[in-house]
C-alpha positions, 0 to 999 in steps of 0.5 A: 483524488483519484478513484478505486478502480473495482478490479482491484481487491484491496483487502485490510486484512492482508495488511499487517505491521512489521516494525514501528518507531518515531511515527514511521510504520513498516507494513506488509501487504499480502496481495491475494489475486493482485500483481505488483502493478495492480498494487502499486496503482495509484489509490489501491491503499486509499481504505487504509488512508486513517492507517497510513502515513507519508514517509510509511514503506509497504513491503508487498508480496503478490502473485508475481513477486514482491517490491517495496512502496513508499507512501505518499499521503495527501487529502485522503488519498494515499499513493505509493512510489516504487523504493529502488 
């Protein structure tokens, strides 16, 4: 499993629903200080692992602009892969 690194800022409430069906979520990451590569570390979503599932997509707005993520999920860590 891999480890938070304490640079990152990881914050619940920045993170929201857009859509939801047949146990797929769509979510919304507003990254405050974070850029994209900061976010898309893997374990930055670890505090949100009850919340997530494989297969869920994260659309990410950060300093630097914005990208998509899916979610891989496993063990209670939660990694991501960049979409396109």
């Amino acid at each position: 499993m891999f480890e938070k690194d304490p640079t990152m800022a990881f914050a619940i409430r920045n993170m929201s629903v857009l859509a939801y069906a047949n146990g797929f979520t769509l979510w919304h990451y507003k990254a405050a200080a974070d850029d994209q590569i900061a976010v898309a570390a893997p374990a930055f979503f670890n505090d949100a692992g009850d919340m997530l599932a494989s297969g869920d997509m994260v659309m990410v707005s950060a300093k630097d602009g914005g990208r998509m993520l899916c979610v891989v999920a496993e063990r209670g860590a939660v990694h991501t892969t960049p979409l396109g």
